[in-house]
KOLDRENTOR-945616 format. One record per residue (C-alpha): x, y, z; residue in one letter; residue number from 1. Coordinates in nm, 3 decimals, always signed. Layout:
SITE         x         y         z   residu   num
SITE         X         Y         Z        A   NUM
...
# end
This chain:
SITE         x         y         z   residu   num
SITE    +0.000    +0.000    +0.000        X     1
SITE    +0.065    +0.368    -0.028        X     2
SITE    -0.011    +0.714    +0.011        X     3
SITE    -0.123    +0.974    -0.218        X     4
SITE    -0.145    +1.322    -0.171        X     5
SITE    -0.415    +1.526    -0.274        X     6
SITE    -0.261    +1.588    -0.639        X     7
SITE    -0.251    +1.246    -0.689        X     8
SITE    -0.574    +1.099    -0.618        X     9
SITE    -0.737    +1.424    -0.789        X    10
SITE    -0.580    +1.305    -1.156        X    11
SITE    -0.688    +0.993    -1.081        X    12
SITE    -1.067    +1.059    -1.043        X    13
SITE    -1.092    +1.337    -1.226        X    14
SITE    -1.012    +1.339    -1.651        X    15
SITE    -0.835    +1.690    -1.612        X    16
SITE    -0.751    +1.768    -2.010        X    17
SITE    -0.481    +2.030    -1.888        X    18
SITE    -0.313    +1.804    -1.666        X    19
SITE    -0.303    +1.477    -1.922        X    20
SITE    +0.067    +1.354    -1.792        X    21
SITE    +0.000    +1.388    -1.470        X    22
SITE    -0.367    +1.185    -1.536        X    23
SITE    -0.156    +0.902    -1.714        X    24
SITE    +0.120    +0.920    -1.440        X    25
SITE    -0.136    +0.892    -1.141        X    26
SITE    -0.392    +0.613    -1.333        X    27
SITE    -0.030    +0.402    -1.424        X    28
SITE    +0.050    +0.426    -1.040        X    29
SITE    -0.288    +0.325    -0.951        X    30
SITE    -0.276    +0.001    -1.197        X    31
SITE    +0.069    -0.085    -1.063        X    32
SITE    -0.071    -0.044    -0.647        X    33
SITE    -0.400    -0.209    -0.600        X    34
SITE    -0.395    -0.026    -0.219        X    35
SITE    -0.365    +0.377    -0.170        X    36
SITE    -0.381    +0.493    +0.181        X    37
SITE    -0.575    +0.880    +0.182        X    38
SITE    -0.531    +1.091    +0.512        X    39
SITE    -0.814    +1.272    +0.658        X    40
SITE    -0.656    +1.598    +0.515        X    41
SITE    -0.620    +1.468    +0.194        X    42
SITE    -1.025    +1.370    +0.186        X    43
SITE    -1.075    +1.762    +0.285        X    44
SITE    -0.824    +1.918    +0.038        X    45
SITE    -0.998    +1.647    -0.222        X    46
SITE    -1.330    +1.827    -0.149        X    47
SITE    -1.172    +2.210    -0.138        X    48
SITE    -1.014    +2.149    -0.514        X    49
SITE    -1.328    +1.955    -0.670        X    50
SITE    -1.514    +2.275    -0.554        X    51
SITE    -1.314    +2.562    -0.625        X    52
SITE    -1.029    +2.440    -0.898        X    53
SITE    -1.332    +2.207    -1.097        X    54
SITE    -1.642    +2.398    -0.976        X    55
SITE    -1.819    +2.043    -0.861        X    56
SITE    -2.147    +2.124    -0.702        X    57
SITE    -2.256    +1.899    -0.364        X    58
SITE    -2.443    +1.660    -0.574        X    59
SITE    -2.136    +1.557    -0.766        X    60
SITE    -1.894    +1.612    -0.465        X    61
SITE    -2.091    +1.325    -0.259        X    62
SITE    -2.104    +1.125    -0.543        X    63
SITE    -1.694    +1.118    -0.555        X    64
SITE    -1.752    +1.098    -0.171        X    65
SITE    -1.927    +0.761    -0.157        X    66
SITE    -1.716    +0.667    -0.420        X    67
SITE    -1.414    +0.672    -0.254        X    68
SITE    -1.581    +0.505    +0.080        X    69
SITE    -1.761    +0.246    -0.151        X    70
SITE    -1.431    +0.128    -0.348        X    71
SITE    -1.199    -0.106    -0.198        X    72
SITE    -0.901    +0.006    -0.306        X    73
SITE    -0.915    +0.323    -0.107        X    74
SITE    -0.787    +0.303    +0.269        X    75
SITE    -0.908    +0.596    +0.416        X    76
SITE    -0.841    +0.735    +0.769        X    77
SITE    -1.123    +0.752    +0.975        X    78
SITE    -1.370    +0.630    +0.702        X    79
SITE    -1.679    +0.557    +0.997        X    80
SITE    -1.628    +0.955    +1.059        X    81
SITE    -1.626    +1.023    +0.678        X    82
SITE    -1.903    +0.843    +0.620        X    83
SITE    -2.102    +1.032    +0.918        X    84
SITE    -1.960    +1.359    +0.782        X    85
SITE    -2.098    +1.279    +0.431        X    86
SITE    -2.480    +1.188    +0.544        X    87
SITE    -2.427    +1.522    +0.778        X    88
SITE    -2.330    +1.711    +0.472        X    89
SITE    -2.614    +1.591    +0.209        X    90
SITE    -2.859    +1.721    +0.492        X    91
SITE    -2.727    +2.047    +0.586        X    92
SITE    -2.608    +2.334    +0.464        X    93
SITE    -2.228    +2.376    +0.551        X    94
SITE    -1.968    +2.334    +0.371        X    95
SITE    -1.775    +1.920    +0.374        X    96
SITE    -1.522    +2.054    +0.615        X    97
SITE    -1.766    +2.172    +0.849        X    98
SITE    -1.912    +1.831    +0.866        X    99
SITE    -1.576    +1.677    +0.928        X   100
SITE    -1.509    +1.926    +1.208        X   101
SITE    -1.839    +1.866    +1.371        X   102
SITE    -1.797    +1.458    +1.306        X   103
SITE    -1.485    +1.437    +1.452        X   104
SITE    -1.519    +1.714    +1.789        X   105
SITE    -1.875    +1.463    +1.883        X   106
SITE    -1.661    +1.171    +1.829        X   107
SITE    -1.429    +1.328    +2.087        X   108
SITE    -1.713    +1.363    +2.328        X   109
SITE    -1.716    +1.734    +2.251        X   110
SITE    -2.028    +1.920    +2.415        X   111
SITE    -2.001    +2.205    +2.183        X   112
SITE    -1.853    +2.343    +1.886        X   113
SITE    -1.801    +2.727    +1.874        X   114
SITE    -1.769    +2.883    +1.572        X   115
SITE    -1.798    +3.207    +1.382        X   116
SITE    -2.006    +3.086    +1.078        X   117
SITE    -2.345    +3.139    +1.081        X   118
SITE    -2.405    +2.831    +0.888        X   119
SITE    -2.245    +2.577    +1.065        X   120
SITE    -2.409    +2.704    +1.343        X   121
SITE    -2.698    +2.570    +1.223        X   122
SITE    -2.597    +2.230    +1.312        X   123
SITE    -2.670    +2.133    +1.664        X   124
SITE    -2.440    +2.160    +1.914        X   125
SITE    -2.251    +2.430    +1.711        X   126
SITE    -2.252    +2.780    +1.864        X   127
SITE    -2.199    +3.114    +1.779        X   128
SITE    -1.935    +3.314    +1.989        X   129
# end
Protein backbone atom coordinates (compact mmCIF):
# COMPACT_ATOMS: atom_id res chain seq x y z
CA UNK A 1 0.00 0.00 0.00
CA UNK A 2 0.65 3.68 -0.28
CA UNK A 3 -0.11 7.14 0.11
CA UNK A 4 -1.23 9.74 -2.18
CA UNK A 5 -1.45 13.22 -1.71
CA UNK A 6 -4.15 15.26 -2.74
CA UNK A 7 -2.61 15.88 -6.39
CA UNK A 8 -2.51 12.46 -6.89
CA UNK A 9 -5.74 10.99 -6.18
CA UNK A 10 -7.37 14.24 -7.89
CA UNK A 11 -5.80 13.05 -11.56
CA UNK A 12 -6.88 9.93 -10.81
CA UNK A 13 -10.67 10.59 -10.43
CA UNK A 14 -10.92 13.37 -12.26
CA UNK A 15 -10.12 13.39 -16.51
CA UNK A 16 -8.35 16.90 -16.12
CA UNK A 17 -7.51 17.68 -20.10
CA UNK A 18 -4.81 20.30 -18.88
CA UNK A 19 -3.13 18.04 -16.66
CA UNK A 20 -3.03 14.77 -19.22
CA UNK A 21 0.67 13.54 -17.92
CA UNK A 22 0.00 13.88 -14.70
CA UNK A 23 -3.67 11.85 -15.36
CA UNK A 24 -1.56 9.02 -17.14
CA UNK A 25 1.20 9.20 -14.40
CA UNK A 26 -1.36 8.92 -11.41
CA UNK A 27 -3.92 6.13 -13.33
CA UNK A 28 -0.30 4.02 -14.24
CA UNK A 29 0.50 4.26 -10.40
CA UNK A 30 -2.88 3.25 -9.51
CA UNK A 31 -2.76 0.01 -11.97
CA UNK A 32 0.69 -0.85 -10.63
CA UNK A 33 -0.71 -0.44 -6.47
CA UNK A 34 -4.00 -2.09 -6.00
CA UNK A 35 -3.95 -0.26 -2.19
CA UNK A 36 -3.65 3.77 -1.70
CA UNK A 37 -3.81 4.93 1.81
CA UNK A 38 -5.75 8.80 1.82
CA UNK A 39 -5.31 10.91 5.12
CA UNK A 40 -8.14 12.72 6.58
CA UNK A 41 -6.56 15.98 5.15
CA UNK A 42 -6.20 14.68 1.94
CA UNK A 43 -10.25 13.70 1.86
CA UNK A 44 -10.75 17.62 2.85
CA UNK A 45 -8.24 19.18 0.38
CA UNK A 46 -9.98 16.47 -2.22
CA UNK A 47 -13.30 18.27 -1.49
CA UNK A 48 -11.72 22.10 -1.38
CA UNK A 49 -10.14 21.49 -5.14
CA UNK A 50 -13.28 19.55 -6.70
CA UNK A 51 -15.14 22.75 -5.54
CA UNK A 52 -13.14 25.62 -6.25
CA UNK A 53 -10.29 24.40 -8.98
CA UNK A 54 -13.32 22.07 -10.97
CA UNK A 55 -16.42 23.98 -9.76
CA UNK A 56 -18.19 20.43 -8.61
CA UNK A 57 -21.47 21.24 -7.02
CA UNK A 58 -22.56 18.99 -3.64
CA UNK A 59 -24.43 16.60 -5.74
CA UNK A 60 -21.36 15.57 -7.66
CA UNK A 61 -18.94 16.12 -4.65
CA UNK A 62 -20.91 13.25 -2.59
CA UNK A 63 -21.04 11.25 -5.43
CA UNK A 64 -16.94 11.18 -5.55
CA UNK A 65 -17.52 10.98 -1.71
CA UNK A 66 -19.27 7.61 -1.57
CA UNK A 67 -17.16 6.67 -4.20
CA UNK A 68 -14.14 6.72 -2.54
CA UNK A 69 -15.81 5.05 0.80
CA UNK A 70 -17.61 2.46 -1.51
CA UNK A 71 -14.31 1.28 -3.48
CA UNK A 72 -11.99 -1.06 -1.98
CA UNK A 73 -9.01 0.06 -3.06
CA UNK A 74 -9.15 3.23 -1.07
CA UNK A 75 -7.87 3.03 2.69
CA UNK A 76 -9.08 5.96 4.16
CA UNK A 77 -8.41 7.35 7.69
CA UNK A 78 -11.23 7.52 9.75
CA UNK A 79 -13.70 6.30 7.02
CA UNK A 80 -16.79 5.57 9.97
CA UNK A 81 -16.28 9.55 10.59
CA UNK A 82 -16.26 10.23 6.78
CA UNK A 83 -19.03 8.43 6.20
CA UNK A 84 -21.02 10.32 9.18
CA UNK A 85 -19.60 13.59 7.82
CA UNK A 86 -20.98 12.79 4.31
CA UNK A 87 -24.80 11.88 5.44
CA UNK A 88 -24.27 15.22 7.78
CA UNK A 89 -23.30 17.11 4.72
CA UNK A 90 -26.14 15.91 2.09
CA UNK A 91 -28.59 17.21 4.92
CA UNK A 92 -27.27 20.47 5.86
CA UNK A 93 -26.08 23.34 4.64
CA UNK A 94 -22.28 23.76 5.51
CA UNK A 95 -19.68 23.34 3.71
CA UNK A 96 -17.75 19.20 3.74
CA UNK A 97 -15.22 20.54 6.15
CA UNK A 98 -17.66 21.72 8.49
CA UNK A 99 -19.12 18.31 8.66
CA UNK A 100 -15.76 16.77 9.28
CA UNK A 101 -15.09 19.26 12.08
CA UNK A 102 -18.39 18.66 13.71
CA UNK A 103 -17.97 14.58 13.06
CA UNK A 104 -14.85 14.37 14.52
CA UNK A 105 -15.19 17.14 17.89
CA UNK A 106 -18.75 14.63 18.83
CA UNK A 107 -16.61 11.71 18.29
CA UNK A 108 -14.29 13.28 20.87
CA UNK A 109 -17.13 13.63 23.28
CA UNK A 110 -17.16 17.34 22.51
CA UNK A 111 -20.28 19.20 24.15
CA UNK A 112 -20.01 22.05 21.83
CA UNK A 113 -18.53 23.43 18.86
CA UNK A 114 -18.01 27.27 18.74
CA UNK A 115 -17.69 28.83 15.72
CA UNK A 116 -17.98 32.07 13.82
CA UNK A 117 -20.06 30.86 10.78
CA UNK A 118 -23.45 31.39 10.81
CA UNK A 119 -24.05 28.31 8.88
CA UNK A 120 -22.45 25.77 10.65
CA UNK A 121 -24.09 27.04 13.43
CA UNK A 122 -26.98 25.70 12.23
CA UNK A 123 -25.97 22.30 13.12
CA UNK A 124 -26.70 21.33 16.64
CA UNK A 125 -24.40 21.60 19.14
CA UNK A 126 -22.51 24.30 17.11
CA UNK A 127 -22.52 27.80 18.64
CA UNK A 128 -21.99 31.14 17.79
CA UNK A 129 -19.35 33.14 19.89
Amino acid sequence: MISLDTNVLIRILVDDPDNSKQNIAARTLAKKYKHFFISQIVQVELIWVLERAYKFKKPTIKKVLRELIDNTCFILQRNDNLEQALDLYGTVQANFSDCLIYVESISHDAKSIMTFDKIFSKIPKVNII
